[in-house]
C-alpha positions as CSV (number, residue, x, y, z in Angstrom):
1,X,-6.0,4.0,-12.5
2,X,-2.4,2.9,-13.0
3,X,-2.9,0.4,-16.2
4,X,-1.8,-3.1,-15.5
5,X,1.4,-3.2,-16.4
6,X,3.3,-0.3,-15.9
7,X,6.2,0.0,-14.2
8,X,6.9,0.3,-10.5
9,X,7.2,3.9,-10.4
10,X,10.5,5.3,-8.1
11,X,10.3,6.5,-4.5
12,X,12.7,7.6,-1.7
13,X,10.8,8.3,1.3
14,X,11.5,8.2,4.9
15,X,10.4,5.2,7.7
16,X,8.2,7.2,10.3
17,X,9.8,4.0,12.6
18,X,13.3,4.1,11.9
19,X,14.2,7.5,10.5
20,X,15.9,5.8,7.4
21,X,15.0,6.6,3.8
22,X,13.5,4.0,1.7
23,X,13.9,3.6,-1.5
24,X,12.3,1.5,-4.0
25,X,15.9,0.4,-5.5
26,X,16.0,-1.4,-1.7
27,X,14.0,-4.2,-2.6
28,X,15.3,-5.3,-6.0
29,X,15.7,-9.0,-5.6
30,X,12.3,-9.1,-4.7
31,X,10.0,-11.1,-7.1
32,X,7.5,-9.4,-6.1
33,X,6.8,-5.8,-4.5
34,X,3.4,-4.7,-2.8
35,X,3.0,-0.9,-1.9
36,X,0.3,-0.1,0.3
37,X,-1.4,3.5,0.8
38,X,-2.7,3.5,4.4
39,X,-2.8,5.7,6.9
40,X,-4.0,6.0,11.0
41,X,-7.2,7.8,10.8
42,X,-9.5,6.2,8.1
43,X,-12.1,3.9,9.3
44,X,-12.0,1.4,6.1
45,X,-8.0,1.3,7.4
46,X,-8.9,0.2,10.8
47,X,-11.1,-2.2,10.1
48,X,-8.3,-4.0,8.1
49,X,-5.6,-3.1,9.7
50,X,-4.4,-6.6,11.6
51,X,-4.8,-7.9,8.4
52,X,-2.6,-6.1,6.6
53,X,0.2,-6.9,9.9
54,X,-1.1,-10.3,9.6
55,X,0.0,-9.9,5.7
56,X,3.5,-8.7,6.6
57,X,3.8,-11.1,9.3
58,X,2.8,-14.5,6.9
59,X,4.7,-13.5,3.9
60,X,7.9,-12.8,5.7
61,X,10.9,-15.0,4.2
62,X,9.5,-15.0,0.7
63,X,10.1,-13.1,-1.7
64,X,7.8,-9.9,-1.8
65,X,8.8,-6.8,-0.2
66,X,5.7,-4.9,1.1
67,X,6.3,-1.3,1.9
68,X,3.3,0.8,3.6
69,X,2.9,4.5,2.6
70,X,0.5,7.7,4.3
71,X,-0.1,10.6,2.2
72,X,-3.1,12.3,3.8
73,X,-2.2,15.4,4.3
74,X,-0.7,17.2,8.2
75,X,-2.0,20.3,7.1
76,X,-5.5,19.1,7.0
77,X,-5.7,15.6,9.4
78,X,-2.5,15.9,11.8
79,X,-3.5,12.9,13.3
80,X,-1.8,11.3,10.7
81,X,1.7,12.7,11.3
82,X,4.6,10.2,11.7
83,X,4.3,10.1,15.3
84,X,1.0,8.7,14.7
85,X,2.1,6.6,12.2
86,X,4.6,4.8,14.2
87,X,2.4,4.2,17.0
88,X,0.2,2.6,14.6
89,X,3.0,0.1,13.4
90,X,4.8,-0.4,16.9
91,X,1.2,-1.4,18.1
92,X,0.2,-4.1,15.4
93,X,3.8,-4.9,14.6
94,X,4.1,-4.1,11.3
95,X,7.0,-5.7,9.7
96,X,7.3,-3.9,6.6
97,X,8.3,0.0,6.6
98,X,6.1,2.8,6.8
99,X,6.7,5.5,4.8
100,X,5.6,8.8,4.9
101,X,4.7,10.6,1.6
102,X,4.3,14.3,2.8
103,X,4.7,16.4,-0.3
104,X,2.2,13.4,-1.8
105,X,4.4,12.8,-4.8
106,X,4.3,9.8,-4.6
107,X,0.6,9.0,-4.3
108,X,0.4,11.3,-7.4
109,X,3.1,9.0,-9.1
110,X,1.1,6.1,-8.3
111,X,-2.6,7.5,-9.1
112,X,-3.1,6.5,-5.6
113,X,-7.3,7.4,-4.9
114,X,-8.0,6.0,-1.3
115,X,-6.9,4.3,1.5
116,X,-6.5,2.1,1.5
117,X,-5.1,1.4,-1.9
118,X,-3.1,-1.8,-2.9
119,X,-0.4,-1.7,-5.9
120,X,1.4,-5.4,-6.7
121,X,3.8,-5.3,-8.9
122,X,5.3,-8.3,-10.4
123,X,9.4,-8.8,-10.8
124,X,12.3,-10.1,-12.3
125,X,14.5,-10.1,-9.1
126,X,16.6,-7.3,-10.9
127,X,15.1,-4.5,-9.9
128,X,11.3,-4.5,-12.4
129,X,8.4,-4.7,-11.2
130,X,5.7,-4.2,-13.5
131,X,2.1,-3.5,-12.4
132,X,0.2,-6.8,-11.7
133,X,-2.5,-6.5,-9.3
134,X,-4.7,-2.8,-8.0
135,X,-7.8,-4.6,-6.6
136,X,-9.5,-5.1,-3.3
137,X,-8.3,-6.8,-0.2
138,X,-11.0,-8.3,0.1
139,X,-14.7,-8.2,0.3
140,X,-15.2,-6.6,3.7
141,X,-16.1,-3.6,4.3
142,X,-16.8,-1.6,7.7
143,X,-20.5,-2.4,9.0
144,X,-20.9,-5.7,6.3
145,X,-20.5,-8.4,8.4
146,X,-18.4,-10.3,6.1
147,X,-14.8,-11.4,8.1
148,X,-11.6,-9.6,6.8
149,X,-9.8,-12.6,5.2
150,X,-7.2,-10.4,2.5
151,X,-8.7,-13.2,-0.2
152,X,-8.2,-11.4,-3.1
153,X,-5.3,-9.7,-2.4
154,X,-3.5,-13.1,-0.9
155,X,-4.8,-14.9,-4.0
156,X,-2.8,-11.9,-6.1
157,X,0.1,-12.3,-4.1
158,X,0.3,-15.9,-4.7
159,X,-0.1,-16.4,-8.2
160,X,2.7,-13.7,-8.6
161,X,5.1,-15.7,-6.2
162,X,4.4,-18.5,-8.5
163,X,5.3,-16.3,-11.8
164,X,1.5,-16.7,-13.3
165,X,-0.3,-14.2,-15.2
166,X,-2.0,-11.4,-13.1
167,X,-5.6,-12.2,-12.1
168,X,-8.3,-10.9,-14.7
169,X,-11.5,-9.5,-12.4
170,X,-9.7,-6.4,-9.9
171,X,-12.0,-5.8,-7.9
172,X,-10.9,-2.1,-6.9
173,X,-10.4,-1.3,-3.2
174,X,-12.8,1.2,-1.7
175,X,-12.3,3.5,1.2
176,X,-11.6,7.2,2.6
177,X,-10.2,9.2,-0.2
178,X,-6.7,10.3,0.4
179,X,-6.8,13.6,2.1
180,X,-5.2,16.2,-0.5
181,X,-3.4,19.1,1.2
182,X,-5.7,22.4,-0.7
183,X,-3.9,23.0,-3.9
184,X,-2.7,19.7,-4.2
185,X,-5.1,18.0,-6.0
186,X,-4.3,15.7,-8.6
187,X,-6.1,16.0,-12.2
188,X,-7.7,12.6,-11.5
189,X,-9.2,13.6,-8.0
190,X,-12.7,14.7,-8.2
């Protein structure tokens, strides 16, 4: 995992919505910045996914930027190709880009493992973010009966709005693996 603390590492990728490349240099008087690996396909996705609108949607006007990024593979699940992609965010009206990562650099960058997979980074509203939060959503899972709240990473999200300390217990977040295109892999898949 990405050790608390590090740096927000660099990306230029482009919006399956609007065409236009993103970059991470975008968002610089952010205080704080929250990249999300999602994608169209994966269950655990699904079964969060008005949340994470709900997430855009609520914490509009402050000052996070939250950017959503797919790196699954086209070679091996085309049904998360940006086409896909943007009729996933045109339907639950996400209000936050969605990038796509197709050469997955960027998940490798980020030690991204699943999907989905949340990265808070703290800032200075200069352009540093430094890594605060890579925990859970919540505690909901597909078939568990407990409601999809976004507790934990709401509570994160909070406390660095407010300039605390990041929180100590991470719970990390579980779901589908991100699908590696064969060859791909990263040393820490596996």
């Amino acid at each position: 995992m990405l050790p608390l603390g590090t740096p927000a590492p660099d990306f230029c990728l482009p919006d399956v919505v609007t065409g236009r490349s993103v970059r991470l240099g975008d968002f610089g008087e952010q205080r704080s910045l929250l990249i999300m690996f999602i994608c169209q396909h994966c269950p655990f996705v699904k079964h969060v996914e008005q949340e994470l609108a709900k997430l855009g949607q609520d914490y509009q006007g402050q000052p996070l930027a939250i950017v959503a990024i797919s790196s699954n593979s086209l070679q091996t699940h085309p049904q998360d190709g940006p086409a896909q992609l943007k009729a996933q965010a045109e339907r639950l009206g996400f209000a936050f880009p969605y990038l796509l990562d197709e050469d997955q650099a960027v998940a490798q960058t980020y030690s991204a493992a699943c999907t989905p997979d949340f990265f808070l980074f703290g800032g200075d509203g200069q352009g540093q973010w430094n890594l605060a939060y890579r925990g859970q959503l919540d505690d909901s899972r597909p078939g568990n009966g407990k409601p999809v709240t976004g507790r934990d990473l709401r509570l994160a999200i909070d406390m660095s709005l407010a300039g605390q300390p990041p929180l100590e217990e991470q719970i990390p977040s579980i779901g589908c693996n991100i699908k590696w295109t064969p060859g791909n892999e990263p040393a820490y898949f596996g």
